[in-house]
C-alpha positions in Angstrom: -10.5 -13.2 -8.0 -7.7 -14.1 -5.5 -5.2 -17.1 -6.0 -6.7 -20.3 -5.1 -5.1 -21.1 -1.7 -3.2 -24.4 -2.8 -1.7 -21.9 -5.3 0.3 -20.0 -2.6 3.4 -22.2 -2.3 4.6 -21.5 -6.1 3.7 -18.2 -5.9 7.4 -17.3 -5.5 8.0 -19.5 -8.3 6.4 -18.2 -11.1 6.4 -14.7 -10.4 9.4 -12.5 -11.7 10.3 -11.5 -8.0 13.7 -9.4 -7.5 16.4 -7.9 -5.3 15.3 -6.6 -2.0 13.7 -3.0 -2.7 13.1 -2.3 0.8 14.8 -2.9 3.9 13.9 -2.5 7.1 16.5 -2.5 9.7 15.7 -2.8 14.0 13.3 0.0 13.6 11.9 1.2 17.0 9.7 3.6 17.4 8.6 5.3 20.9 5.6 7.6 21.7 7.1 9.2 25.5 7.4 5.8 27.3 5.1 3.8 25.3 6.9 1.9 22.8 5.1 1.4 19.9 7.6 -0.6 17.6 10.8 -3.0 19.3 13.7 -4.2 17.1 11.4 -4.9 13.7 13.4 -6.2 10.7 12.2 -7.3 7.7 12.7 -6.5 3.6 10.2 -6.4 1.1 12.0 -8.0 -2.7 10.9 -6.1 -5.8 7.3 -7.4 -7.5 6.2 -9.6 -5.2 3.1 -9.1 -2.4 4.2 -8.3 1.1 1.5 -8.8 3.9 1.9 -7.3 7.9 -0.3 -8.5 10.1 -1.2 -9.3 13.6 -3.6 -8.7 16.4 -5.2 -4.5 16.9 -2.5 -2.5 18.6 0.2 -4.6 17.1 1.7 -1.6 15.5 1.0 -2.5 11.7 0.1 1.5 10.8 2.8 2.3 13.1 5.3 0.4 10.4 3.7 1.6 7.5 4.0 5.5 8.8 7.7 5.5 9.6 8.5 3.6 6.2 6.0 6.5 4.0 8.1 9.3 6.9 4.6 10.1 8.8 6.5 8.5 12.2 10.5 9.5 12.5 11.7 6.1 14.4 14.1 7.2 17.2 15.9 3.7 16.1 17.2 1.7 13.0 17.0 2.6 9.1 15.2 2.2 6.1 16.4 1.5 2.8 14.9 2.1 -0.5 16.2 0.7 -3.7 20.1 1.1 -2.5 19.6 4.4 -0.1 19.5 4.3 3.3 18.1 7.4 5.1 16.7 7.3 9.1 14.5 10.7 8.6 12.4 11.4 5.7 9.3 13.5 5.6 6.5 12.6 3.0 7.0 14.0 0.3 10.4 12.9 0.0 9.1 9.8 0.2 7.0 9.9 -2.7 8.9 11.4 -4.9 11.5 8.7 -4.0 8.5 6.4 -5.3 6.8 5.3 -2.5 2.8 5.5 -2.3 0.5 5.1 0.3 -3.2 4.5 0.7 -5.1 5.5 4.4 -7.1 3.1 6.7 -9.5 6.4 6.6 -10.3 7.3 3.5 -8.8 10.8 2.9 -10.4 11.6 -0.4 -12.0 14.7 -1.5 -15.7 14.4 -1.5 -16.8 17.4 -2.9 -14.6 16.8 -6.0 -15.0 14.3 -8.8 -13.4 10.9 -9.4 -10.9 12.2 -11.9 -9.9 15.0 -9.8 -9.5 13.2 -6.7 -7.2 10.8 -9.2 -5.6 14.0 -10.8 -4.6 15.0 -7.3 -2.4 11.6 -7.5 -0.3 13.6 -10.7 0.7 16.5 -8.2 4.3 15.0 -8.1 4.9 14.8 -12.3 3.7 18.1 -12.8 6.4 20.5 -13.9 4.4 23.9 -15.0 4.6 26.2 -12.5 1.1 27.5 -11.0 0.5 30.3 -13.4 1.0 28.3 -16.8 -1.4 25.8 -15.0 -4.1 28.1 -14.3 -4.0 29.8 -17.4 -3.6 26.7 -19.5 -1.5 28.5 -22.0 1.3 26.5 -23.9 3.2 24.0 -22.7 0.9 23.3 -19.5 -1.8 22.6 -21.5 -0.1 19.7 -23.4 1.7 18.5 -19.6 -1.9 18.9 -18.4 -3.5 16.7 -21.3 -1.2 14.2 -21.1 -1.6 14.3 -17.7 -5.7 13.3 -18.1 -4.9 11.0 -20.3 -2.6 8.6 -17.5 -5.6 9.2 -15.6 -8.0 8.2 -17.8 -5.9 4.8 -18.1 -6.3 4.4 -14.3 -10.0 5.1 -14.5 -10.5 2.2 -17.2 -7.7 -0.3 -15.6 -10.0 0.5 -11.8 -13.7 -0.1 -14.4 -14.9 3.5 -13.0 -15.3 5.2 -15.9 -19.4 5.3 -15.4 -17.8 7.4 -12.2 -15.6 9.8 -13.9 -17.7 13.1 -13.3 -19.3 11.6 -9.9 -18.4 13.6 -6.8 -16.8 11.2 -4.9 -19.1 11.6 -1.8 -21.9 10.0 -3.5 -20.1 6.7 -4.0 -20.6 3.3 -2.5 -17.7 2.8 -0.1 -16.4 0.0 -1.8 -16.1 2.5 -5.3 -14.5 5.4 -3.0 -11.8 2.7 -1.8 -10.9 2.0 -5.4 -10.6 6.0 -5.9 -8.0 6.1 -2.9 -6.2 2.8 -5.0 -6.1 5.2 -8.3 -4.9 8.2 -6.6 -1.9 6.3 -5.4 -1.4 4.5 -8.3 -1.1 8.1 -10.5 2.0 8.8 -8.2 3.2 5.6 -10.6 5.0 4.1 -7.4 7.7 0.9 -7.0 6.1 0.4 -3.8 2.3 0.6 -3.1 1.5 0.6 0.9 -2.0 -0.3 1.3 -3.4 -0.1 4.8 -6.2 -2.3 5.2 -7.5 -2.0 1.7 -10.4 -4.2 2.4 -12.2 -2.7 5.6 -15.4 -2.7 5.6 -16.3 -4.3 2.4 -18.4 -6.7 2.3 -17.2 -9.9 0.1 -18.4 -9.1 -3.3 -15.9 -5.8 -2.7 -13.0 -7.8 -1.5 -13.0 -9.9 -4.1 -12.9 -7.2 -7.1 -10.1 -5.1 -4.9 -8.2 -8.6 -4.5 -8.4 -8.7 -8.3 -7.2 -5.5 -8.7 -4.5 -5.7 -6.3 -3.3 -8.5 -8.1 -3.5 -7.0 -11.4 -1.8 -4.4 -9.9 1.1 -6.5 -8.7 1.3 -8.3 -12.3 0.5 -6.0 -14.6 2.1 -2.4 -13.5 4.6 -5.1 -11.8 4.2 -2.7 -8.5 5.7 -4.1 -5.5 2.8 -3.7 -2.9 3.1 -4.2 0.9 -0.8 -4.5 2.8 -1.8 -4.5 6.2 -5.2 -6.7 5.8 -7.6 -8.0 8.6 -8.7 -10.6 6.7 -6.9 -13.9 7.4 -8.1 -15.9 4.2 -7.2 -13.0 1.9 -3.5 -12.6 3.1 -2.8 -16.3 3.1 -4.4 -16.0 -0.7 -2.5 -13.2 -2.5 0.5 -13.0 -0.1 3.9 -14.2 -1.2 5.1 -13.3 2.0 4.3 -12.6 5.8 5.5 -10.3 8.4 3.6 -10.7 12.2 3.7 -8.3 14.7 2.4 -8.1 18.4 2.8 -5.7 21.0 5.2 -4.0 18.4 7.7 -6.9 18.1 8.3 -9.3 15.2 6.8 -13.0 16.1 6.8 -14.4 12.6 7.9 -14.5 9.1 7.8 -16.1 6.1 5.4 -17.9 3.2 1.6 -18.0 4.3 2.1 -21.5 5.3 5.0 -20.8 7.7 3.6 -18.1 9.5 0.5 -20.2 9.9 1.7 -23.2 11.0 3.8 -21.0 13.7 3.5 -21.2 17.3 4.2 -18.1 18.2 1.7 -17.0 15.6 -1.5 -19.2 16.6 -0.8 -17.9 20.1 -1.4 -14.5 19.0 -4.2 -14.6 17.2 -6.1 -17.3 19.9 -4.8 -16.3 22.5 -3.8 -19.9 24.2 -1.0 -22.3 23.9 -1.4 -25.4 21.6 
């Protein structure tokens, strides 16, 4: 279950947050002469909850594909655990420990739950592709050992009735939680989650809140989200970045950013 709201103050407190991990420096980001991103600054320290948010169109995905090197920002830098790079593609990315989970589930439905979660290993794996088909010696043992990390996953996520399930023929809410446990095989710092909970209904939200959580505590994964829901950011957040029209209007602990003028005006459109 999330944090009790009168919780989120001490949040900072009591959790063992770090250093800055990641640092994002006057990123702007322009598709011809629409500009997408403006001057957006903010870091992320290591192990604690990191929430963008704002109003559709704000540019939220936008942020999360140039830090994960799906965008290439024609301004500003990145920087990830000490190294700052301007241009990275994906896979760079990831191997630099960075994960990412989609708005649109991109899982593979024809396949089960522990393959789609194998698919997550891709990165560890050191066989080349023969030994792997073949299953012959060492790839056998990297390939077991491999299972079993996933197994862990499947019991931490409470799938295992799933294992063997296609993933097409699971409940939306289950098929999110596959997405959570292919990026969590990758064994990231930092876990990008882009709107984890759409289209769940409550009873879903609250066991991926739980799990987000446990993820943040227990794998002691820094984790950056772009949610919807208002009374699920203010609850598990330690802190919040707000963007509109692709510029940075707010910043801080939940009750900053919504006690902020600037904010308020965003989301309700009027001046209080």
């Amino acid at each position: 279950m999330p944090r009790h709201p009168t919780e989120e103050t001490t949040t900072m407190a009591h959790k063992k947050v770090g250093d800055v991990i990641l640092d994002v420096q006057n990123i702007s980001l322009r598709f011809g002469g629409v500009k997408a991103l403006t001057d957006i600054s903010f870091d992320v320290k290591e192990h604690e909850i990191r929430a963008i948010i704002g109003p559709n169109g704000a540019g939220k995905s936008s942020m999360l594909n140039c830090i994960n090197g799906v965008y290439k920002p024609q301004e500003g830098s990145i920087t990830f655990r000490g190294q700052t790079f301007k241009h990275m593609n994906s896979r760079q990315v990831a191997e630099m420990g960075i994960a990412r989970t989609f708005q649109n589930l991109a899982l593979f439905k024809g396949m089960s739950v522990i393959d789609n979660i194998m698919t997550g290993r891709n990165l560890h794996i050191r066989s080349n592709i023969l030994l792997q088909a073949l299953r012959i010696g060492p790839a056998q043992k990297e390939e077991e050992a491999h299972r079993e990390k996933v197994e862990q996953i499947i019991d931490f996520l409470e799938i295992q009735a799933y294992r063997k399930t296609p993933v097409g023929q699971l409940p939306y809410g289950l098929q999110k939680r596959v997405d959570l446990g292919r990026a969590l095989a990758m064994e990231p710092k930092v876990l990008l989650l882009d709107e984890p909970m759409a289209g769940m209904n409550v009873e879903e939200k609250q066991d991926m809140c739980r799990f987000i959580l446990d993820v943040n505590d227990e794998f002691g994964t820094t984790i950056v989200l772009i949610e919807h829901d208002m009374g699920v950011v203010m609850d598990i957040s330690d802190r919040v970045v707000v963007l509109d029209y692709g510029k940075k209007i707010g910043d801080g602990t939940p009750n900053e950013v919504r006690s902020n003028q600037d904010v308020i005006s965003a989301y309700l459109g009027t001046s209080h």
